[in-house]
C-alpha positions, 0 to 999 in steps of 0.5 A: 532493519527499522519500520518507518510509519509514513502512512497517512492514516486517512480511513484508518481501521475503516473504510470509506462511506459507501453503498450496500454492496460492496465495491472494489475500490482504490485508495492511494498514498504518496511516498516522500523519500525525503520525508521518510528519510527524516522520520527514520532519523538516517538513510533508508537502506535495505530491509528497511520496511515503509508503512504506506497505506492503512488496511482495515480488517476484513479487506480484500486487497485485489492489487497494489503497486506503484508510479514514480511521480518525481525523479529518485536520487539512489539506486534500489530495489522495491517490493510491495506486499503485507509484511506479515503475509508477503511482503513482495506480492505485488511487487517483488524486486522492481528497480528504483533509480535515478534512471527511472523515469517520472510516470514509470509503474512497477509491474506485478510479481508473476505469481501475484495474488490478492490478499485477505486481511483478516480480523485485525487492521494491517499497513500495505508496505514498500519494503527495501529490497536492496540498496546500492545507494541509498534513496534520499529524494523522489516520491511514488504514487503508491496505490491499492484496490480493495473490497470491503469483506464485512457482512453488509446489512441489504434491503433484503434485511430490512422490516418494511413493516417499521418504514411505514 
């Protein structure tokens, strides 16, 4: 089993600029099977676990997934989820293969359930399932909704004596 890092690193440990409340939002990543292939070193093959997205702490992640968005030479199957709480949440067991067409989404596992990351940063994953042969070309559209869990500081906090 390797951990391949491909995450873009994009808002890592943070999350993007935003009101006073907090909103659910969707980041997303593409996974380039070649690429990941090349930054591994040797062809991805089953237990081989993908770093995709950067969580920062305190996150709610309400769903994850993803969409085939160029043809995929192999045969594999995908999970998607954290790791080290479960690391096929969102996605457990979707068949990737060349049959797969472009635009394709992998569906929820049936008893998904969103996640809290808690007081340190943590990485969505791919994770390889199994691997009949080896996934060497291709992308996903791999994608999160999220909601930022820090204690937020409204208007009802602040001094209106001070603004004047």
């Amino acid at each position: 089993m390797a951990t391949v890092d491909v995450s873009s690193g994009i808002n890592a440990a943070t999350h993007p600029s935003r009101a006073v409340r907090s909103m659910p939002y969707v980041v997303e990543t593409t996974l380039n099977f070649a690429t990941a292939t090349t930054t591994k070193g040797s062809a991805l093959a089953a237990t081989d676990v993908l770093e995709v997205l950067d969580i920062p702490a305190e996150t709610l992640i309400l769903n994850a997934g993803y969409e085939v968005t160029a043809a995929i030479t192999g045969d594999v199957t995908l999970d998607v989820g954290v790791t080290g709480v479960d690391a096929d949440n969102f996605i457990d067991g979707a068949t990737l293969a060349a049959a797969t067409a472009v635009g394709t989404y992998a569906q929820n596992a049936a008893a998904f359930q969103p996640i809290v990351i808690g007081a340190t940063a943590d990485t969505l994953d791919v994770l390889i399932a199994t691997s009949t042969t080896a996934v060497s070309a291709g992308t996903i559209r791999v994608w999160a909704v999220l909601v930022d869990l820090n204690g937020r500081v409204g208007p009802a906090s602040v001094d209106r004596e001070q603004l004047a």
